[in-house]
N, C-alpha and C positions, 0 to 999 in steps of 0.2 A: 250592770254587773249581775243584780240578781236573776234577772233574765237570760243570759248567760251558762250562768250556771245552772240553773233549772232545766235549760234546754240538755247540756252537757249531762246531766244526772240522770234526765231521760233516755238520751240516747245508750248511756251506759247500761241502764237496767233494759234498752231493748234488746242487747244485745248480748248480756246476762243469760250464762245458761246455767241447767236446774238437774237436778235428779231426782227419781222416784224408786224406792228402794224398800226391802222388805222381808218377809218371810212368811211362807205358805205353810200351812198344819192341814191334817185331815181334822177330825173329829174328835181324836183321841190326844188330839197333841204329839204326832208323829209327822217329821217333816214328810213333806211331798217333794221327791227329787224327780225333776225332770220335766216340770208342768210347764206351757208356755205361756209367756204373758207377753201381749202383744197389745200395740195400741191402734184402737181399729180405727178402719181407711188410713192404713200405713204400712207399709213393711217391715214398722219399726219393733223390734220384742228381742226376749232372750229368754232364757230357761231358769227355772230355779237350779240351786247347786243340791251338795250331796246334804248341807242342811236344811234346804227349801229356801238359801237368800238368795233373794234376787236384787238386780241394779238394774234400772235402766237410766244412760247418761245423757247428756247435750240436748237439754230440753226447752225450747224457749219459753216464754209469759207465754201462757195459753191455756185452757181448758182441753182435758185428754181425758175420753174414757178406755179404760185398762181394760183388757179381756184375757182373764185365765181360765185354762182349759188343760183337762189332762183326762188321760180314759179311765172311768170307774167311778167320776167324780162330776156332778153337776157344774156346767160352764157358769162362770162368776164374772159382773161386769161389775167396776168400779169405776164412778166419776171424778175426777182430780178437777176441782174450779182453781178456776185463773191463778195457776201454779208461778208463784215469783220469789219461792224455795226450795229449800231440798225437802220431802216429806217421805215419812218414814209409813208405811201401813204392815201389820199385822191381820193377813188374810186366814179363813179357815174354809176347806172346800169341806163340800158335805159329799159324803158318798152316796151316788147313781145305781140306779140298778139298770140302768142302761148298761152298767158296765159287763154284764152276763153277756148283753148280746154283742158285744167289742172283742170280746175274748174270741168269738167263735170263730173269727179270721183272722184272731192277732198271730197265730199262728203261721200262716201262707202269706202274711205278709211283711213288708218292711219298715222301719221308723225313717224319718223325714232326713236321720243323716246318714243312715246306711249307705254303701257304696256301689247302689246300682243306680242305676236312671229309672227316674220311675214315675207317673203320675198322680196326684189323687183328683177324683172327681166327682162330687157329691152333687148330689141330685136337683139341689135348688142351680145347679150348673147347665144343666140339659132340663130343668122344667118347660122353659119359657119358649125352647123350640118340640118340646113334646106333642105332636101336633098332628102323628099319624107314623112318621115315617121310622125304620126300624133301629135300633141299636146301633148298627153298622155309619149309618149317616147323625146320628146323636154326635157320634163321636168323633166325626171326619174331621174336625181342624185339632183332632188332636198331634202331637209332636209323632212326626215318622208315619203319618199313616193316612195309606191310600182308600177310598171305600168304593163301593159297586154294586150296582143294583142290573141283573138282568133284565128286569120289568123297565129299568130307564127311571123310575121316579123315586125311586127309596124304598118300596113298600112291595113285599114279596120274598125272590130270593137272593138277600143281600148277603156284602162280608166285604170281607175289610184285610190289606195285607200291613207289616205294622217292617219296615226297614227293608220291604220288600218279599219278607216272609209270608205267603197265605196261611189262611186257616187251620191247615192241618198243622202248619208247626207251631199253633199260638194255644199254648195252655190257657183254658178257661175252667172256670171254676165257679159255683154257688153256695155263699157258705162254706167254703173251703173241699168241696164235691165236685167230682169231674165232671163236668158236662160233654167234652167232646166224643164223639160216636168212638168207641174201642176199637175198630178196624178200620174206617176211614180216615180215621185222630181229626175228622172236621168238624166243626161247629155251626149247625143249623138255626142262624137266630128264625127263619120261619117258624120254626118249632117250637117258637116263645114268642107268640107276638104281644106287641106292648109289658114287654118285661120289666121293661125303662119306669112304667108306674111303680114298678112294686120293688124298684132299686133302692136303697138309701145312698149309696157311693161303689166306688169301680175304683179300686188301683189296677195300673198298667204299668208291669216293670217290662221294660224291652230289654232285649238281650235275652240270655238265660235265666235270668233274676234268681230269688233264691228257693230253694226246693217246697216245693208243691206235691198237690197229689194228682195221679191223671199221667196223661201222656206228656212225654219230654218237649219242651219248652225251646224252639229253634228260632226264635224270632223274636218272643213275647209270651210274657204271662199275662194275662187281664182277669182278675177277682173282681167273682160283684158280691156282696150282700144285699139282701132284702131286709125289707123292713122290720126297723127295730123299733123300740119299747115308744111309743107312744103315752103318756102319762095321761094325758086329757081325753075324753075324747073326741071325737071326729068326725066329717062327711064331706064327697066331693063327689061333683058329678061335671066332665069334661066333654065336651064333644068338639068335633071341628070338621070344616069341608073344608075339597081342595081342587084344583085343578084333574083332567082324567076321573072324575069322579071318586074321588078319593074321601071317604067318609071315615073317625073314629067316634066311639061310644065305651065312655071309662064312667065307672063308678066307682069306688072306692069307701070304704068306712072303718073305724076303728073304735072301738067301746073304752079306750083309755086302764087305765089301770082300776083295776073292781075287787074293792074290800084287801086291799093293799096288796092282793099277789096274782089276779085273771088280766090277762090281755087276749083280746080277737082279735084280727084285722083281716078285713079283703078286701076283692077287687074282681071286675069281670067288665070283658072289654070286647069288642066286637071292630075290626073294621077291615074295609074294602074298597077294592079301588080297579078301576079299569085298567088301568095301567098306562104307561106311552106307548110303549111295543103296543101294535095290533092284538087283540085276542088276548092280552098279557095281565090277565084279572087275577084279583086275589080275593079268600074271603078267605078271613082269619077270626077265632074265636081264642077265649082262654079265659083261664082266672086263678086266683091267688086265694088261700085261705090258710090262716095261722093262728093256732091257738097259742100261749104261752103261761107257765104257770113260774112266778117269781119268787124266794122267798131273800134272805139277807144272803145269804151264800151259793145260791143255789137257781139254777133257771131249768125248766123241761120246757121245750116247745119242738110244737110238730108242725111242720109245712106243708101241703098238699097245692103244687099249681100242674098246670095244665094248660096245654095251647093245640087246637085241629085246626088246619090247613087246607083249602083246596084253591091252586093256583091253578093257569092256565101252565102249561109247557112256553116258554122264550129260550128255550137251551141252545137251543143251533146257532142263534145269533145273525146280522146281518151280516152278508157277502159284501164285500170291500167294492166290487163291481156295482154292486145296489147305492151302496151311499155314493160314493162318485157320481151315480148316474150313467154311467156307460154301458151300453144299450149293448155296443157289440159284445164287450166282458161278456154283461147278464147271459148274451145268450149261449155262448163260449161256457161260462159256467153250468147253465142249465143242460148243456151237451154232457159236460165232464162227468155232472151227477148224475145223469140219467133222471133229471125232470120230467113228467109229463106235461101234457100241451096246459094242464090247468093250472098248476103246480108252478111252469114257466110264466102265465096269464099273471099269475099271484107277484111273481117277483118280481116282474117289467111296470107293475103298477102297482105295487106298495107304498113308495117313499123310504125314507132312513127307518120308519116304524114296520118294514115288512117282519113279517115272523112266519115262518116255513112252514110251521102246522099251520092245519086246516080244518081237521076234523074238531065236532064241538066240542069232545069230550075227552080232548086229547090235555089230559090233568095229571097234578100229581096231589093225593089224598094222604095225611098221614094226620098222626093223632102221639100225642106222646105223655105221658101222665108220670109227674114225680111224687116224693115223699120223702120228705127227711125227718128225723128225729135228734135232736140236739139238746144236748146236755152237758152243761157249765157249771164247775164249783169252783169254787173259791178259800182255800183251806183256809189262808193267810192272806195279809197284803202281800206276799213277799212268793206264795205257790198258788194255783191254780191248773184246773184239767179242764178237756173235753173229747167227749166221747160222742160220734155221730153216728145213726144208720141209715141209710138210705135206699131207696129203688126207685128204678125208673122201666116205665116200660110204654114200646113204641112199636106201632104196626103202622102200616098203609104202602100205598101202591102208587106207579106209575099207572095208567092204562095210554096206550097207543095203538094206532091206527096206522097198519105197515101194509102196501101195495107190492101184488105179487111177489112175495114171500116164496120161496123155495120150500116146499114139505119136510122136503131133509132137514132145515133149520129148527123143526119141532119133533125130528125123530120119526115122520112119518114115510108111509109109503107113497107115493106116486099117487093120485086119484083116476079111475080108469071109468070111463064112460063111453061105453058100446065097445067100439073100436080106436077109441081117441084115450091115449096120455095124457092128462092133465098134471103138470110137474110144481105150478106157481097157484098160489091165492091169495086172495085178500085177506088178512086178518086183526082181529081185536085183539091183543093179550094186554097183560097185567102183570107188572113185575112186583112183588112182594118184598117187601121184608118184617120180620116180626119178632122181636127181639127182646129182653130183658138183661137187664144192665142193676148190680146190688153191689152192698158193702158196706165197708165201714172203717168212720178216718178215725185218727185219734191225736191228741196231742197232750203234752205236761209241761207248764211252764212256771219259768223259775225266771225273780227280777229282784234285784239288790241295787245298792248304790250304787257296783263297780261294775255286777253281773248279770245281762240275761242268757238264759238257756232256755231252747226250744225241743224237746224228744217229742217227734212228729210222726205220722206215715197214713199210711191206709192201707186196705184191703178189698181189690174190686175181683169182681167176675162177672164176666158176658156171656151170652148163650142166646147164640141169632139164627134165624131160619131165613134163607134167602130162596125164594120157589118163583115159579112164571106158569100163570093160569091161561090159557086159551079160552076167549068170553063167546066168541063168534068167526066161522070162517064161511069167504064165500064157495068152496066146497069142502063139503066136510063128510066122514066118512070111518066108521067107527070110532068117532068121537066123542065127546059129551061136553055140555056146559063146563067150564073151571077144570078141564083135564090140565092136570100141572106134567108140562113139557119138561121141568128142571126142578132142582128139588135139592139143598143141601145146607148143612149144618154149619157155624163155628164157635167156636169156644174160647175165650181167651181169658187169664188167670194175672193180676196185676199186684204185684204188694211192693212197699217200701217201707224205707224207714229212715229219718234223719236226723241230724242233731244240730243246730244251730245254735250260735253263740255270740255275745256282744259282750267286749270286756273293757272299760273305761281305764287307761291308763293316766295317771296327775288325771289334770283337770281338761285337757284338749285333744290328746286320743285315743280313737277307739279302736280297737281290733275286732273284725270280724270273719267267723268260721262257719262253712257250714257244709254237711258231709251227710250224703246220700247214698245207698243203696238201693238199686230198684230190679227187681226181677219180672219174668213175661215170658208165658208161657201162652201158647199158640195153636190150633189147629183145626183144622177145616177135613169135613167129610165129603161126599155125595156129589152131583153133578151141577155145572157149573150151566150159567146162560147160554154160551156157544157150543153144550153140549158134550164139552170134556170132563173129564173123571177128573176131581182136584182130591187130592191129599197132603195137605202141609201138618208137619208137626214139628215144632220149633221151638226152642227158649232160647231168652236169652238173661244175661245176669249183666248190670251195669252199676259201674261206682263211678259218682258223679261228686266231685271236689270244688268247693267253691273258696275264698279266702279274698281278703281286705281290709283297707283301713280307710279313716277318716278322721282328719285334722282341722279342730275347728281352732282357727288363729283367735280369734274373738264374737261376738254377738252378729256382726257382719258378715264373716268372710272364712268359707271352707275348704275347703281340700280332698278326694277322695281316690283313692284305686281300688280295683279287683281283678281277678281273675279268675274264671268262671269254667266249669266241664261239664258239658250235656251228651251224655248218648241216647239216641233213637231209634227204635227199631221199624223197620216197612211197614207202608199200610198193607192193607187186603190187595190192591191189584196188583204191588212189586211180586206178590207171593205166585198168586195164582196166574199172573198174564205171563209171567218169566218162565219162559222153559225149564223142564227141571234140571236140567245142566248146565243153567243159569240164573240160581238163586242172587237174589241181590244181598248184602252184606250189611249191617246198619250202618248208619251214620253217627260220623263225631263231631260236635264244637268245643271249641276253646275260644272261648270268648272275653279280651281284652278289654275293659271302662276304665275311663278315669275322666274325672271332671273337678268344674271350681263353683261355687255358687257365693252370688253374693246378693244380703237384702239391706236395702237401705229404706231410708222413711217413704219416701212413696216410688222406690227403683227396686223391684227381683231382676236378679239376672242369672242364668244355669250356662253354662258349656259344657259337654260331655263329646271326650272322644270316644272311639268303640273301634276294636277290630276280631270280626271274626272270623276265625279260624276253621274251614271246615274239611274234615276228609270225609272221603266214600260221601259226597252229597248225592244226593238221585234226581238224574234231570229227564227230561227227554233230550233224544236224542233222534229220533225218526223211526227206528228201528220197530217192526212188525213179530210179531209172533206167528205162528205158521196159521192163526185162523186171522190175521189181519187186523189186533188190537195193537196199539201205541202199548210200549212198555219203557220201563224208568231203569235208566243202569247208573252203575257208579262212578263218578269222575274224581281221580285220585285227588286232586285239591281245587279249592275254591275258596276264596273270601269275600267279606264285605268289611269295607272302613270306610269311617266318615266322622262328621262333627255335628253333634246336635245344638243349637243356640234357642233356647228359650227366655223371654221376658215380658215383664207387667211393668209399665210406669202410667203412674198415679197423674193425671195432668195435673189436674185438680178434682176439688170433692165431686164435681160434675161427670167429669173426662176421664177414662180407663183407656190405655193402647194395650193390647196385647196380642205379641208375634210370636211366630219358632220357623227355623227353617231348618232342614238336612243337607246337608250336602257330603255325597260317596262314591266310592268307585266299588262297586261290585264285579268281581270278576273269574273267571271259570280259568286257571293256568293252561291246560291242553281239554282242549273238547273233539271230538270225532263226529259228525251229523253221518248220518244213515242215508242215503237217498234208493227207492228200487226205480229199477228203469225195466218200463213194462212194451217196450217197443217190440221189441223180438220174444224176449224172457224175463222172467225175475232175477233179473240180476242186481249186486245189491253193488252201492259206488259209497265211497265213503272221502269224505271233506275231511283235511285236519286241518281246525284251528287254534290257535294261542292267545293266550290275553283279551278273550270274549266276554264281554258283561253276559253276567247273570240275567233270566228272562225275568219281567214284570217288575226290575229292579232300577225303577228312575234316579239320575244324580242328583236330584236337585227335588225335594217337598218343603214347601213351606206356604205357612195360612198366617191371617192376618185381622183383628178385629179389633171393633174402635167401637165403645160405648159411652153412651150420653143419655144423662139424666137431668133435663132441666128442672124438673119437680120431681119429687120424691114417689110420686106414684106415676111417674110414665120414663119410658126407659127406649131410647132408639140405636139400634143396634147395623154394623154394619159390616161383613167379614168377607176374605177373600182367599181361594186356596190357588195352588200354584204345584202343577201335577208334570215334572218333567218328559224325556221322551222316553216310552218304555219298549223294547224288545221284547216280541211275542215269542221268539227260542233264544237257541243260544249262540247264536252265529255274527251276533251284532252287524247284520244285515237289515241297512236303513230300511228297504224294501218289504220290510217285515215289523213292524213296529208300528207303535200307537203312536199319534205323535202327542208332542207336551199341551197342555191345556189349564185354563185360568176360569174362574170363576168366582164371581160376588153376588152374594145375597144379600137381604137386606131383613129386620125386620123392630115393629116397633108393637110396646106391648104397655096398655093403659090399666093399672087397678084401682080398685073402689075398695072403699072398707064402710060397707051398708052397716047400720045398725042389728039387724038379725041375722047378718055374715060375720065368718071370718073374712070374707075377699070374695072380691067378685073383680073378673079380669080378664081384658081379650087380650089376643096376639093376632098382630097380622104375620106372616113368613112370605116374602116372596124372593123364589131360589133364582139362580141365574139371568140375574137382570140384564144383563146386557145380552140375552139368548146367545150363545154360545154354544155352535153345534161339535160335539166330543164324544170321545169314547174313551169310557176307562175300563176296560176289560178286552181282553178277544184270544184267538187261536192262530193259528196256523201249521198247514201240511205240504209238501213239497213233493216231486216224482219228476219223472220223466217220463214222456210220449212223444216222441223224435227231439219236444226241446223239451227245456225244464219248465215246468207248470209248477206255480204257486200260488196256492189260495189261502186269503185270511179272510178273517171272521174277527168282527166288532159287538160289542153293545154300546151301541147308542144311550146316549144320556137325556132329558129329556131340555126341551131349551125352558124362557122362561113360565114357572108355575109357581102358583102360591097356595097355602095352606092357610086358612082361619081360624081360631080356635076361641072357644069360652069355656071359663073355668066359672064353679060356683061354689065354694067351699065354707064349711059351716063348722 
């Protein structure tokens, strides 16, 4: 009987559940609303309320350490031993001066229940593959996003489209600073290599997400910061080989916090790599250096990095005929372009790595140097500003090597010799650009129990110089070294301003507003590459509306919508390649989210739907300008919709799964294709189609990873992405399109904690194990020559390679 019962009183108390509950203070004895207390390796947490109480329910016999964290405030762990009651703790955070450098993007960015879709990604997240390769592939198994590498191996010139949207529609940001080029609106991570070292974390709101500064946001926002307040100080010295000859060289250090208010920190990194493409070499430099002066209220820090580039040219990409292997295409294609016998030599025996240049020095050189100046105060717990200024400035060139060139093409005369004509030559040029890019963002922010408000904006200006130098011709003839063939000016003028709001109604929702203003002003002087006279002068004024809510049912389980307005205006080539009695119109989105999230003790799970809305989108279409460039027109409506699925489940304390996939239907309502038929004449034919997927816009992405930790210092890692079938225009013409492609890496990474280290740690990475020959990138163009001629263009991805790395940090 006794036994019996003993058994019975155990099992009852196994089964016994517990709470851990409380209240959080700062320093002063003022509640801290909003702090998360979460129990780590778990999903499991919830918030403090508007007085700092917190609950957390349904806890079994167990030992839990408690992690509270909140921005401004040093993170607090608490250990609960072998909890078989309810226990009460009274916490107090101390305030951070980290929280200076939190402010400087609390602005551009969003909180964990706002109602966009959004990422966060902190840097201890992409460390362990930091191993050479750029930005763009750090971040490939992220949710909706495809990446691509020209060179084929990650390192070069990479980017990344995020819902099928590229570069130019993805707002990027440093520090809350626009990074993308003002007239291209692209983003050159070459022009930062290894920036990934000097990152602390990346949000990535897709969609519109909420206003920023920089160009309008068609796809995706992505904020990074760099690094922030280091208290202790530091040293680390990384390197790593790779397949293609693929070498990096990081060092990095920081002097910690000095006589309570100095911080320095840098970094300089060098690396290069052969490439997979033939010829498709990289040598990249850069470095980071920050000083920061801290006081209780108050931060001044200035940034200075800097990244110069000399790649080989992979632009052209391989012929479709080349990778197939078909000898007759190749030579049918070499016909079409007008190859020569060396030229055609090259492309019948290249392999999938052929690359069309030849010449050695056929490179692109560029250099780009930032500066920021940022300043955070902190009036109250309750107000806070920041005031930034920045410049950026960037020069360098293409140079290439062009076979019988036409004199006309540089505005010259004919070359005459005796009695002979000479009308074609060979020549060197070098296209420029040189540019400076300045301004200044600003933000005021206001946070209460019920309310936060954001009064944001900035202020940029550009002023670029686009020229093309003649280096060498093989006849030449009142000419001179660097004679500039082209020569012209542009200017562009950027400001906004906005107000965002968060207003906590009871205790479950929140409304959210957020209302933008952006102006842009435009204009282009002097003579253009193909030698036409451009004059664009243009503004435009946009009011950008965003609004939503979010319904948190309880500690587990949310709720959210919005609805989102972005306008954009053209890049530089909609201006200048469009005829002038065919300006193109900006673009609008209206972009529809709503999604459910839910966390349990070791289960995340996210669904977000999304539909967007787009008029006047700019596609191609086929259509030539009368000197024979592609130009982008407007197709009255277009959308994208789909479902994003994100989640983490916890196997065990060993075992992490974590998935996401997409799934959409992108699609163009009436499209028109351009085609000339050059049989007889230029005449032009035109296709109408209906219900066509958007190009580069796959149904179906989704990645996949599974990590395992058998001991606490070795970590085996193993991931898979899954890239559906993407059209290369818009004609959803199978015949034209990449097809879908799967790919698993693997990688396993050992650390040591030596005595006179902080850590000493290798990583292996080896990408595409099961070699997997793909392309995620290409072209294509279409004509007629009695029949219809199509030709595409891929980049090759590379099969499998692996990367090595050693870390030694102090």
């Amino acid at each position: 009987m006794m036994f019996l019962a003993t058994t019975m009183l155990a099992a009852a108390s196994s089964f016994a559940q517990f709470s851990i509950y409380g209240t959080i203070k700062d320093s002063s004895a003022n509640p801290v609303v909003g702090a998360t207390i979460k129990i780590t390796d778990t999903y499991k947490g919830t918030f403090s309320d508007n007085n700092g109480y917190f609950k957390i329910n349904n806890l079994d016999t167990s030992t839990y350490v408690i992690e509270i964290s909140y921005i401004g405030y040093e993170t607090k762990k608490l250990k609960v031993e072998n909890l078989t009651e309810n226990r009460e703790y009274k916490i107090t955070l101390k305030e951070s001066q980290q929280n200076l450098d939190e402010l400087i993007v609390a602005a551009t960015r969003v909180k964990e229940n706002a109602p966009i879709a959004h990422s966060n990604i902190a840097y201890s997240d992409i460390e362990k593959n930091n191993l050479g390769q750029d930005i763009a592939f750090l971040l490939q198994n992220t949710t909706s996003l495809v990446s691509t590498s020209d060179a084929g191996a990650g390192v070069g010139y990479t980017g990344f489209r995020i819902r099928g949207s590229d570069g130019t529609r993805i707002n990027v940001t440093v520090n809350g600073i626009p990074i993308n080029d003002a007239e291209s609106q692209g983003t050159f991570w070459v022009n930062m290599p290894d920036f990934a070292s000097s990152t602390e974390n990346i949000q990535i709101q897709r969609g519109v997400g909420a206003s920023t500064n920089g160009s309008g946001a068609f796809g995706a926002t992505v904020n990074l910061q760099t690094t922030t307040l280091k208290e202790n100080p530091y040293g680390e010295i990384a390197t790593s080989y790779g397949s293609f000859n693929t070498q990096k060289y990081t060092t990095k250090f920081g002097t910690g916090l000095i006589n309570k208010h100095w911080a320095f920190d840098g970094r300089a990194s060098y690396i290069k790599s052969d490439g997979y493409i033939d010829r498709a070499t990289s040598d990249l430099k850069s470095y980071y250096l920050s000083t920061g002066y801290y006081a209780d209220k108050t931060s001044v820090k200035i940034i200075h990095f800097a990244g110069k580039e000399k790649t080989y040219q992979s632009w052209w990409g391989t012929p479709e005929s080349r990778i197939t292997g078909n000898k007759e295409d190749m030579e049918t294609h070499a016909m079409n372009n007008g190859l020569d016998s060396a030229q055609t030599h090259n492309l019948l025996n290249s392999g999938r790595t052929y690359n069309y240049y030849k010449y050695d020095n056929e490179t692109d050189n560029y250099q780009q140097d930032h500066a920021q100046l940022l300043f955070s105060h902190q009036f109250s717990s309750k107000l806070s500003a920041n005031v930034a200024l920045h410049y950026t400035y960037g020069r360098g060139y293409y140079e290439q090597f062009r076979n019988q060139d036409d004199f006309s093409d540089y505005g010259l005369d004919p070359f005459i010799a005796g009695t002979d004509t000479i009308t074609e030559t060979d020549v060197i040029r070098r296209r420029w650009l040189d540019n400076h890019f300045y301004g200044t963002t600003y933000s005021l922010n206001y946070t209460s129990s019920k309310l936060s408000l954001v009064l944001g904006g900035g202020y940029n200006s550009y002023d670029g110089d686009h020229f093309g130098e003649i280096i060498w011709m093989e006849y030449a003839k009142n000419t001179n070294i660097r004679d500039k063939y082209y020569n012209n000016n542009a200017q562009k003028e950027d400001f906004n301003t906005f107000l965002k709001a968060d207003y906590l109604i009871g205790e479950k929702l929140t409304l959210f507003g957020d209302l933008q203003i952006r102006t842009i002003a435009y204009q282009t002087k002097g003579i253009d590459s193909d030698l036409r006279e451009i004059d664009v002068d243009t503004n435009f004024v946009f009011f950008n509306p965003k609004g939503g809510l979010n319904y948190q049912f309880n500690d587990k389980l949310r709720a959210y919508a919005s609805v989102s307005v972005a306008n954009r205006e053209p890049v530089r080539t909609d201006f200048i390649d469009n005829p002038s009695d065919k300006q193109p119109k900006h673009e609008m989105l209206v972009d529809y989210e709503a999604g459910v999230g839910l966390k349990l003790k070791k289960l995340w799970l996210k669904a977000n739907f999304y539909y967007m809305d787009y008029t006047n989108q700019l596609v191609l279409t086929g259509e030539l300008n009368d000197v024979g460039s592609s130009i982008r027109t407007n197709v009255d409506k277009s959308y994208r919709a789909g479902i994003e699925l994100e989640g983490t489940f916890l196997i065990s304390k060993k075992v992490a799964l974590n998935a996401n996939a997409t799934f959409s239907q992108n699609k163009i309502e009436n499209f028109t294709e351009v085609l000339y038929d050059y049989t007889t004449d230029f005449d032009v034919i035109e296709n109408n189609y209906t219900n066509t997927d958007i190009a580069f816009s796959p149904n179906v992405i989704a990645a996949a990873s599974i990590h395992y930790s058998p001991i606490k210092q070795v970590n085996l890692m193993v991931q898979t992405k899954y890239v559906g079938k993407q059209f290369l225009d818009n004609t959803s013409n199978n015949d034209r399109a990449i097809a879908a492609y799967q790919t698993v890496d693997a990688r396993i990474s050992f650390i040591l904690l030596p005595k006179k280290m902080r850590e000493l740690s290798f990583h292996l990475m080896v990408n595409n194990i099961f070699d997997t020959m793909y392309s995620s990138n290409g072209y294509t163009y279409s004509y007629i020559y009695n029949d219809l001629i199509t030709e595409n263009f891929y980049y090759p991805q590379a099969g499998t390679n692996f990367l090595a790395g050693l870390v030694l940090k102090f």
